[in-house]
Every structure is written in structure tokens, then in C-alpha cells.
C-alpha positions in Angstrom: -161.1 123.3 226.7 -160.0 122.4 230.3 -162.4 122.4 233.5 -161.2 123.2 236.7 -158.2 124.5 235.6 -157.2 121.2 234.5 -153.7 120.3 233.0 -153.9 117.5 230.3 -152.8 114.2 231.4 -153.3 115.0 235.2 -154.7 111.5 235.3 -151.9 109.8 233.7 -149.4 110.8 236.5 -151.7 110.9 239.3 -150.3 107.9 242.1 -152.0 107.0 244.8 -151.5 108.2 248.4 -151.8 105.9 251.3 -152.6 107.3 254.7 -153.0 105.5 258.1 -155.7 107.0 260.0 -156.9 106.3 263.7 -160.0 107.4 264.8 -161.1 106.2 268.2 -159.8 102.3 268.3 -160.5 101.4 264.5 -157.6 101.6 263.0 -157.7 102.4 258.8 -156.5 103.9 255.6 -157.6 106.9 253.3 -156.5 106.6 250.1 -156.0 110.1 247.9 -155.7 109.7 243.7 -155.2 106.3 241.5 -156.0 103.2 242.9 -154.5 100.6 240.1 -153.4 97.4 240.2 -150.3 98.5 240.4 -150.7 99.7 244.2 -152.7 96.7 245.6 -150.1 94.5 246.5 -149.0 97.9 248.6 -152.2 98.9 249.8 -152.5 94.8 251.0 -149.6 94.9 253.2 -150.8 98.6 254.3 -154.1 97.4 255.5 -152.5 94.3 257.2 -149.7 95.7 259.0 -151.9 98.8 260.4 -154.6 96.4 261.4 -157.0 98.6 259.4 -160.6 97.7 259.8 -162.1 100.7 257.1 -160.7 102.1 254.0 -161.4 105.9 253.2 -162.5 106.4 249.5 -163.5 110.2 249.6 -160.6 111.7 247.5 -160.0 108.4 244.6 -160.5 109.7 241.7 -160.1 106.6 239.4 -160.3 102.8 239.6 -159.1 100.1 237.3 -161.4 96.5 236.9 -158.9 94.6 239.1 -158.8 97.6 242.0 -162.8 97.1 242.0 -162.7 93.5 242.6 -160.4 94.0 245.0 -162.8 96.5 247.0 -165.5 93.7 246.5 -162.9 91.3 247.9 -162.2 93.7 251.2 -165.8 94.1 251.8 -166.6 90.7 251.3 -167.5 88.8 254.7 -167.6 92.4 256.5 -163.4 92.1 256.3 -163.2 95.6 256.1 -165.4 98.5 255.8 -165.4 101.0 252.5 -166.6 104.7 253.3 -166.8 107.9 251.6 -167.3 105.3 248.1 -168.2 107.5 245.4 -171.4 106.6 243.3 -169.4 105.2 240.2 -167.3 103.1 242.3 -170.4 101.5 243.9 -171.7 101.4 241.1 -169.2 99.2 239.0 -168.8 97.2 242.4 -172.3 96.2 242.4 -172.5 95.4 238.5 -169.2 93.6 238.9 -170.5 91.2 242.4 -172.7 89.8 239.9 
């Protein structure tokens, strides 16, 4: 049965999508799909060359463990600022912190 007109394995080929986004003087990033270990090393240098101050979690669709401690890592000491998080990443974030 699929849902949403679904194919099988969408998730398995899904990358991620990093966007730059400037709204007023805060530069930041949206991400859109997979955020996996395999893309933080990209997403670092993203967020450090643009000077982004907020990352844009509306349209991630799925997290691995080491992408979730790397959110906490960002947020920690109000580096940068998560929005649009969805509830299940929150949630592991908070069950991860401690």
C-alpha cells in the first residue's frame, strides 16, 4: 500500500538540499530532504562561509543520531538558531542533550 502516492525507497535516494537564505540582515540556511552524516561536513562549511546565524528545518524529512547531535551542537551557546524543527526532531534532540 503506498500513501501519498509514494514510490518505494523514496527515502533511500532522497539528498539533502542546502539553500542560503537572507532575510533582513540574518543571514541562514534551509535545508530540504536527508540530513545524514554524510552532509555535515558540507552543511559546516555552508553555515560558516554564509555567516548563517539560523538554520531552516521545515522541509527535513529524516535525521540520523550523529545529524541530531550536531543540531544540539549548533544550538548549543545560542550559536545558531533552529526553526521550523519538527516535533520528532525536537524530540530526539531533547532525549539525546541528556
Amino acid at each position: 500500500m503506498r500513501c501519498c502516492g509514494a514510490r518505494r525507497g523514496r527515502f533511500s535516494t532522497m539528498t539533502l538540499k542546502i539553500e542560503r537564505v537572507i532575510t533582513g540582515a540574518m543571514p541562514g540556511i534551509r535545508l530540504v530532504g536527508r540530513l545524514t552524516v554524510g552532509d555535515l561536513d558540507s552543511l559546516t562549511s555552508q553555515i560558516r562561509d554564509s555567516g548563517a546565524r539560523w538554520v531552516d528545518l521545515e522541509e527535513v524529512v529524516l535525521v540520523d543520531l550523529e545529524s541530531v547531535e550536531f543540531l544540539i551542537a549548533c544550538e548549543a551557546g545560542s550559536k545558531i538558531e533552529l526553526r521550523q524543527c519538527s516535533a520528532y526532531i525536537r524530540e530526539w534532540m531533547t532525549r539525546e542533550a541528556k
